[in-house]
C-alpha positions as CSV (number, residue, x, y, z in Angstrom):
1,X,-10.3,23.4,-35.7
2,X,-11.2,27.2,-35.5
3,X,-11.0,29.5,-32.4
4,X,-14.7,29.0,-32.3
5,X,-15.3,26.0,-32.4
6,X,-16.4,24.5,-28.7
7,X,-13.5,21.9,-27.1
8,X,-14.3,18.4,-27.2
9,X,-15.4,16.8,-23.9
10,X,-13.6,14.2,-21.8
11,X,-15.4,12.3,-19.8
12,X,-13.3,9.9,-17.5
13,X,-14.3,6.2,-16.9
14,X,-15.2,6.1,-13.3
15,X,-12.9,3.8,-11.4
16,X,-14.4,0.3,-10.1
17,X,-13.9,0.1,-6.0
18,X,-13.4,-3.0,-4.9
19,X,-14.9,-4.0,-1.3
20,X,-12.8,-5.6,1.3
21,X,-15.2,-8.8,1.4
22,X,-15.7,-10.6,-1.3
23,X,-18.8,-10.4,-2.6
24,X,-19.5,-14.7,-2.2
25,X,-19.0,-14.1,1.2
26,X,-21.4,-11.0,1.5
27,X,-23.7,-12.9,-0.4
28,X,-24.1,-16.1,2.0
29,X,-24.0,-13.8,5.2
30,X,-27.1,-11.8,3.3
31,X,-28.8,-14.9,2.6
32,X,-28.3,-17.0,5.9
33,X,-29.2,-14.3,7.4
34,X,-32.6,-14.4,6.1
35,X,-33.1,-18.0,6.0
36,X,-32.5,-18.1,9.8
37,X,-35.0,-15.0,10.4
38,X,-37.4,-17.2,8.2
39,X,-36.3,-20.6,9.9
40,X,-37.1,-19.4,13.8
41,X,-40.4,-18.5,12.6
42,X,-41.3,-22.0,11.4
43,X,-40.8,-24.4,13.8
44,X,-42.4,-27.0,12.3
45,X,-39.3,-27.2,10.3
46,X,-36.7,-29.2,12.1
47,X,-32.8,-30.6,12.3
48,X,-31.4,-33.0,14.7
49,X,-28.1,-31.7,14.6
50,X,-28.7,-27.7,14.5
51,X,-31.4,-25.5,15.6
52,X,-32.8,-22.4,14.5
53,X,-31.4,-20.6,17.4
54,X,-28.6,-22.1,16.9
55,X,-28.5,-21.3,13.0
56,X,-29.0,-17.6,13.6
57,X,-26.0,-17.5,15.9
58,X,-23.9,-18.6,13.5
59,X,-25.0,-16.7,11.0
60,X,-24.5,-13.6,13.4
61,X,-20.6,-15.0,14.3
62,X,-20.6,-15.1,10.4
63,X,-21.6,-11.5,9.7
64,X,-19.1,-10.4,12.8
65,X,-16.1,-12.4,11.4
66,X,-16.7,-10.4,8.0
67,X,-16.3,-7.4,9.6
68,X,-13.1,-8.2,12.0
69,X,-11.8,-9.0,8.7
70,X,-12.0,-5.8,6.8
71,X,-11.4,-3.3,10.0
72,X,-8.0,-5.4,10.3
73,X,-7.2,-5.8,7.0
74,X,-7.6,-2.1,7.1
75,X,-5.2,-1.6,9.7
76,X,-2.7,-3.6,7.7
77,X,-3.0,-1.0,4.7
78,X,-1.8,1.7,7.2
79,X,0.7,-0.4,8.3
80,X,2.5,-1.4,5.0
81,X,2.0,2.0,4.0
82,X,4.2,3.5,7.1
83,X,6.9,0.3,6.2
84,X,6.9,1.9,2.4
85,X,7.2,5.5,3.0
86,X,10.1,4.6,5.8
87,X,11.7,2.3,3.3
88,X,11.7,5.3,1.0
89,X,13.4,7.9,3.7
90,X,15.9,5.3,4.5
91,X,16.9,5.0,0.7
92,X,17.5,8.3,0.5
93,X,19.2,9.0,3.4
94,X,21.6,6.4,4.2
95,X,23.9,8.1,1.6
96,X,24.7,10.6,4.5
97,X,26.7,7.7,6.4
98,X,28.9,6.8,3.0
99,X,29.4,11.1,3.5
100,X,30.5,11.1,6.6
101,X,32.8,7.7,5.7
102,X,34.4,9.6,3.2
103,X,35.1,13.0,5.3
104,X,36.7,10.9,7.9
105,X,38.5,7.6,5.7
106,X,40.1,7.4,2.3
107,X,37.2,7.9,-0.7
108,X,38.6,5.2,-2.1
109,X,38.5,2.4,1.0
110,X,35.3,3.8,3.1
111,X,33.5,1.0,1.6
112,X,35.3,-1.1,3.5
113,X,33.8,0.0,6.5
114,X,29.8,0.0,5.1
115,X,29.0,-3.5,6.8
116,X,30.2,-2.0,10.2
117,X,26.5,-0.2,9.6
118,X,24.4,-3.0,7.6
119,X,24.7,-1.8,4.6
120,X,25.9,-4.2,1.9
121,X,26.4,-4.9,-1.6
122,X,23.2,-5.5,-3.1
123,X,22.6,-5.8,-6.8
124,X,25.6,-3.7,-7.6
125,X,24.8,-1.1,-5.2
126,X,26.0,-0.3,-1.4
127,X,22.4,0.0,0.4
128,X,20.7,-1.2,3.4
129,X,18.9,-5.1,2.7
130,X,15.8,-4.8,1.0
131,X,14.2,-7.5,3.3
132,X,12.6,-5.8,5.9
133,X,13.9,-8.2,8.5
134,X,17.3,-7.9,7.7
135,X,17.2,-4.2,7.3
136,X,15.9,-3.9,10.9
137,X,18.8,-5.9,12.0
138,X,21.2,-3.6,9.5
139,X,19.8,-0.4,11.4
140,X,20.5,-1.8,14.6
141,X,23.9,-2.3,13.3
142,X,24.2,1.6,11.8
143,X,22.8,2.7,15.4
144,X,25.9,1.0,16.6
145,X,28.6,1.9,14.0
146,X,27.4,5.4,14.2
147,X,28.6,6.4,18.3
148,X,31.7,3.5,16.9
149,X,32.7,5.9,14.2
150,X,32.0,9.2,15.9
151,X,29.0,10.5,13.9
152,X,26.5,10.6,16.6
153,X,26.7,14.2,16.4
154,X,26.2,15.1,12.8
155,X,22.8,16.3,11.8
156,X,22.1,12.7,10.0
157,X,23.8,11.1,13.2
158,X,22.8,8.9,16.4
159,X,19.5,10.8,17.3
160,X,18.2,10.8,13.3
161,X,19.0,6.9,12.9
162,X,17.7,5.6,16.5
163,X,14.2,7.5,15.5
164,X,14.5,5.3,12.2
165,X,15.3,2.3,14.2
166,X,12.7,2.8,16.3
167,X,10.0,3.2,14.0
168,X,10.9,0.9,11.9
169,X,10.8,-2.1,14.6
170,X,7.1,-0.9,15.7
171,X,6.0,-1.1,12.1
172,X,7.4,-4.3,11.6
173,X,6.1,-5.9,14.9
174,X,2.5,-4.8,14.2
175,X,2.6,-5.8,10.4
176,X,3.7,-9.7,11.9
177,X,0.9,-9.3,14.6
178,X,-1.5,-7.9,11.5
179,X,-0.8,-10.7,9.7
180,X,-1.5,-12.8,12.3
181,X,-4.9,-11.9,13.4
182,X,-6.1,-11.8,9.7
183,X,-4.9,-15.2,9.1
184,X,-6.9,-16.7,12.5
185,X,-9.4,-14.0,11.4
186,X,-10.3,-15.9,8.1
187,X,-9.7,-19.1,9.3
188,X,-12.9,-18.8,11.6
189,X,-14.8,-17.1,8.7
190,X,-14.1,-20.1,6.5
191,X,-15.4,-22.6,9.5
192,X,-18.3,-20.0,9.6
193,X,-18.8,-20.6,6.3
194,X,-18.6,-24.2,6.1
195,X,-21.5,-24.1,9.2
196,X,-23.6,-22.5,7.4
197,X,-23.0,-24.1,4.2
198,X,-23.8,-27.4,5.6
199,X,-26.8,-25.9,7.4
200,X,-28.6,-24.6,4.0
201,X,-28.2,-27.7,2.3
202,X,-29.6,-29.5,4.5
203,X,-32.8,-26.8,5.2
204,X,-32.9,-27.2,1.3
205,X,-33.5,-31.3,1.5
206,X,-35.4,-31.1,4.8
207,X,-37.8,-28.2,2.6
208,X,-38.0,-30.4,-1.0
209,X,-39.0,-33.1,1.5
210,X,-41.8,-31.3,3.7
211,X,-43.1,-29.8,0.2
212,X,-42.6,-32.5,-3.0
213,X,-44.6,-30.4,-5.1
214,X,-44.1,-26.7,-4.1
215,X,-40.9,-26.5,-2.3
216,X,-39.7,-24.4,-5.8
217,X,-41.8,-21.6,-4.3
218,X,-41.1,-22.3,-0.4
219,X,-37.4,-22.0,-1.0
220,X,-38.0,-18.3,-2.7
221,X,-40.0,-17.7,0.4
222,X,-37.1,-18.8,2.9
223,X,-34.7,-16.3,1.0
224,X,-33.0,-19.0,-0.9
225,X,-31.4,-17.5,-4.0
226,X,-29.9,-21.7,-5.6
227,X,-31.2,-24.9,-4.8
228,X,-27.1,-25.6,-3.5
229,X,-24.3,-23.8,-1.3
């Protein structure tokens, strides 16, 4: 290729972003959502077990439960992202304690004091526990060693490691409560779901049997997208 000639262009794919609610779930809220609009302005079309008031309330809770879900699933990004990037400094700096180990005891037997401050041997290598609950428990056990051994003073001492420790336990406790309120989250989404679920199908009949030889068209009409949910 010559000086002149004019550089190729490179044109990047574009990335695909992936919503927090799945796109089924979108999808029913959108269409029960419709139906029930549609529903509480025919009366003539009735259920014994459900309303049309009824109907749109659920469908409402529905649409509500979706959101809950993403905002705190959100939350829990942040979260696991403060765990990682603590997980990170902690790697790198609990090397200061075998330091100070060494300054103070024999290079060749500090290890033996190591467990005094949670760390252990793990997969060849002296390190805090890579479980997060067990490496809470180690820190607590460094805060310890650390005013034990005389380091609370040294510039990766007491005050550096209780910080740690402390952050680390309130990152931990509010990934467990996270965790928590998704799960009930999406367990009243998916009875949601099964509401309304049951309440389409049965619209669906209730239609095909109000209108034997145009219900095709009524159900387009009503918002349904499938003769089935």
């Amino acid at each position: 290729m010559t000086t002149d000639e004019a550089p190729v262009a490179v044109t990047e794919t574009p990335k695909r972003k992936t919503s927090a609610t799945p796109v089924a779930d979108q999808n029913l809220a959108d269409c029960a959502n419709t139906v029930a609009d549609v529903w509480i302005r025919n009366p003539a079309i009735t259920a014994i077990w459900i309303t049309s008031a009824g109907f749109k309330t659920t469908t409402n809770l529905f649409g509500t439960s979706l959101g809950d879900r993403h905002a705190t699933g959100g939350g829990r990004a942040a979260v696991t992202n403060e765990l990682k990037l603590l997980d990170k400094e902690i790697n790198q700096k609990q090397d200061y304690i075998k330091v100070y180990l060494k300054d103070k005891y024999d290079k060749d037997t500090f290890t033996a004091y190591l467990p005094q401050f949670g760390i252990v041997m793990e997969h060849k290598k002296w390190s805090f526990p890579a479980d997060r609950n067990k490496r809470l428990a180690a820190l607590k056990l460094a805060v310890q060693a650390l005013v034990a051994h005389d380091f609370q003073d040294k510039k990766f001492g007491l005050e550096y490691w209780q910080d740690i420790y402390d952050r680390y336990e309130s990152a931990l406790q509010l990934s467990v409560s996270t965790d928590g309120e998704v799960a009930g989250l999406v367990s009243a989404k998916n009875e949601y779901r099964k509401q309304i679920q049951k309440a389409l199908n049965a619209l669906i009949h209730i239609i095909k049997g109000n209108y034997p030889d145009t219900y095709a068209g009524v159900l387009r009409e009503w918002g349904f997208q499938k003769e089935k949910y």
